[in-house]
C-alpha positions as CSV (number, residue, x, y, z in Angstrom):
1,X,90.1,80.6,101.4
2,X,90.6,82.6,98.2
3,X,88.1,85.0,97.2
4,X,88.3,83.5,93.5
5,X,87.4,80.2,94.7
6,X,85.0,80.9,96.9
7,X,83.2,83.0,93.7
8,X,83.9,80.3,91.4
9,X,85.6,82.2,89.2
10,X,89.3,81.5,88.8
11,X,91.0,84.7,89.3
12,X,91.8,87.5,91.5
13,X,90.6,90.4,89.3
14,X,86.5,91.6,90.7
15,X,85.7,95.0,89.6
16,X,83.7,97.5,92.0
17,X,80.3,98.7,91.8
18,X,79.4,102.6,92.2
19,X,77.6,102.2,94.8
20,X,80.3,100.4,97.1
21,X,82.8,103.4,96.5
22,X,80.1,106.4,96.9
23,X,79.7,105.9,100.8
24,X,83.9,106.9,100.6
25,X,84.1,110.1,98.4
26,X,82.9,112.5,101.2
27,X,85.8,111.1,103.3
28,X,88.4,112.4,101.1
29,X,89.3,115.9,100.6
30,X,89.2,117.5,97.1
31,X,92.5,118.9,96.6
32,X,93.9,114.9,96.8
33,X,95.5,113.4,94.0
34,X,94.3,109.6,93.9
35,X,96.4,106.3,93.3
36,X,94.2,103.5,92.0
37,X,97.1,101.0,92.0
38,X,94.9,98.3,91.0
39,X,92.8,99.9,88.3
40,X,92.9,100.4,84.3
41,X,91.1,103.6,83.5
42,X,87.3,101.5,83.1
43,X,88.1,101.4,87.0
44,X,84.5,102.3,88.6
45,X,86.5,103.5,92.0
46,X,88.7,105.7,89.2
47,X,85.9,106.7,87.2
48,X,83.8,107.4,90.5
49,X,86.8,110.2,91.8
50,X,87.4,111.6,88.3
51,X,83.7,112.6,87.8
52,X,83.8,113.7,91.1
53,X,86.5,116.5,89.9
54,X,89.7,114.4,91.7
55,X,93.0,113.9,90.6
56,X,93.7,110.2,89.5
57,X,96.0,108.5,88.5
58,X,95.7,104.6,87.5
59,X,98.0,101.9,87.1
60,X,97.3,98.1,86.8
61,X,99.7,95.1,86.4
62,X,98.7,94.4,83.0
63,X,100.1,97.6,82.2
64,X,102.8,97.1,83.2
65,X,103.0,98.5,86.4
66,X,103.3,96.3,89.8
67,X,102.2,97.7,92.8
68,X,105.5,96.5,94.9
69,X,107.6,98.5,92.9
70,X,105.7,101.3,91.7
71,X,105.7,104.7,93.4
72,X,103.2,107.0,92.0
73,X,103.0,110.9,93.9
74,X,100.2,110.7,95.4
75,X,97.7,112.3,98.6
76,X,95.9,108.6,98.9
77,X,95.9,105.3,97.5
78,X,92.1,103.8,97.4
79,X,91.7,100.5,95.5
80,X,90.4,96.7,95.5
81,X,93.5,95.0,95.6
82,X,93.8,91.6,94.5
83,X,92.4,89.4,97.4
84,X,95.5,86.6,97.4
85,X,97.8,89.2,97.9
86,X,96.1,91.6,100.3
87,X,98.4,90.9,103.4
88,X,101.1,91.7,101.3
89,X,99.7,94.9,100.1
90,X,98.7,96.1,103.6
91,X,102.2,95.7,104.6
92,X,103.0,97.9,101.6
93,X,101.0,100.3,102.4
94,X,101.7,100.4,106.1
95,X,105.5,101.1,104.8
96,X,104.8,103.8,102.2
97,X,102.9,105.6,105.2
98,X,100.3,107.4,103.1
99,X,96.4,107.5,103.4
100,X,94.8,104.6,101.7
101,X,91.5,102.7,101.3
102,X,91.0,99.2,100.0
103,X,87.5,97.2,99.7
104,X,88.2,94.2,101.2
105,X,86.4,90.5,102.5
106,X,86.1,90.7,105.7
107,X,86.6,86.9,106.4
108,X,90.1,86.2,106.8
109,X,91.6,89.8,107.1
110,X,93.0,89.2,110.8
111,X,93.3,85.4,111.0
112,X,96.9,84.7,110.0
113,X,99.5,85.6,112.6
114,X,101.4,88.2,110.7
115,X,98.1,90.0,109.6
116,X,97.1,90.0,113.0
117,X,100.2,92.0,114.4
118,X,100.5,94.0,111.3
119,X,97.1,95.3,112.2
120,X,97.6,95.1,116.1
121,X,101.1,97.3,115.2
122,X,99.8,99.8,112.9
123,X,96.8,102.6,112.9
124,X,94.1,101.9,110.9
125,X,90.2,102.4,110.7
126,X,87.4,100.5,108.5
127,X,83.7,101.5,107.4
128,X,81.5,98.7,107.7
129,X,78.8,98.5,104.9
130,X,75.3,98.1,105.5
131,X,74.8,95.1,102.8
132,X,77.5,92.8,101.0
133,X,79.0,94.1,97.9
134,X,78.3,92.2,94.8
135,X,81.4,92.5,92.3
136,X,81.5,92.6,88.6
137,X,83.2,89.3,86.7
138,X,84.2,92.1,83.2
139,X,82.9,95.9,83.0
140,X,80.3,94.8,80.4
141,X,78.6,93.0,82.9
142,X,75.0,95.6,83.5
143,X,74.8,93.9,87.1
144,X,77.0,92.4,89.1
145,X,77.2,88.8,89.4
146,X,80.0,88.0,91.9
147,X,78.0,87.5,95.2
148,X,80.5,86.4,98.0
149,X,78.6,84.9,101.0
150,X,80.8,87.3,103.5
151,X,80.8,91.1,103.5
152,X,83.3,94.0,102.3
153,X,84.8,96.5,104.1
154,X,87.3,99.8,103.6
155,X,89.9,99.3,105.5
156,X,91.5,103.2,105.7
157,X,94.1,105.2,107.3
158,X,94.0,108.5,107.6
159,X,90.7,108.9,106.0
160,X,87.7,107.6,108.5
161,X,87.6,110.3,111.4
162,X,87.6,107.3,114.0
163,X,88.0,103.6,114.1
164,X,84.6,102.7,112.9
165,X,82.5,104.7,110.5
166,X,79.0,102.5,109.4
167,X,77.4,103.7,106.4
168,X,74.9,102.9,104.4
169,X,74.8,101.6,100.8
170,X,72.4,101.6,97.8
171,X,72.1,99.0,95.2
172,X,70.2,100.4,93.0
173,X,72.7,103.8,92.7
174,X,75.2,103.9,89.6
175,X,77.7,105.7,88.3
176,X,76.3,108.3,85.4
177,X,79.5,107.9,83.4
């Protein structure tokens, strides 16, 4: 089931809260340059790193850019990727071989066949959340109003320091931009 249906919105674009992306930061080192592949520079996830003093670099298909055939220098690649094309995009990154991070629905992310053994073949880690992410329909939204009835996680590799990292999030935290 698509994420856009499911949100009653019909489309694949759901922008981040602050407070989903600060339980990450303190997994990443400093000295990494960022790919947001997803992202326009209003990207909360961008915006989050950058005041945080990281490298970033954004690119979003609107733009111009396409994630399948984009190669940006980068130490990580942390994101929300669009939810119909998110086995795609793990086998993407799973090729490219760098550290990346993705919010994701949990529902779904290991029930086709291919997902499965993409997974089963490949290293990987996620950090559970302690609540379920609410999502953003446009950046002037002041709350969030996408409220999927299943929870997010970050799926990682090479970022968590073991298979399963729980952390705890905060609603009411934003982002002082």
């Amino acid at each position: 089931m698509k994420l856009d249906i499911v949100a009653n919105s019909s489309n694949d674009e759901f922008y981040t809260p602050f407070y989903a992306v600060e339980p990450l930061i303190k997994y990443i080192p400093k000295d990494w340059m960022i790919w947001c592949p997803f992202d326009t520079a209003d990207s909360i996830i961008a915006k989050a790193f950058k005041k945080q003093q990281y490298l970033v670099a954004t690119t979003h298909i609107k733009d111009g850019y396409d994630f399948f055939t984009t190669d940006i220098m980068a130490d990580a690649i942390i994101s929300n990727p669009p939810y119909s094309l998110k086995g795609d995009v793990f086998e993407r990154l799973f090729n490219i071989g760098k550290p990346f991070a993705m919010l994701v629905g949990v529902v779904g992310l290991f029930e086709s066949q291919k997902r499965f053994r993409m997974f089963k073949e490949n290293e990987f880690e996620i950090m559970w959340l302690s609540r379920r992410v609410a999502y953003f329909k446009s950046y002037q939204e002041q709350v969030p109003s996408l409220n999927p009835p299943f929870s997010s996680v970050w799926v990682t590799k090479g970022i968590l320091p073991k298979g399963n990292v729980f952390e705890e999030i905060y609603k009411e935290h934003e982002l002082d931009i």
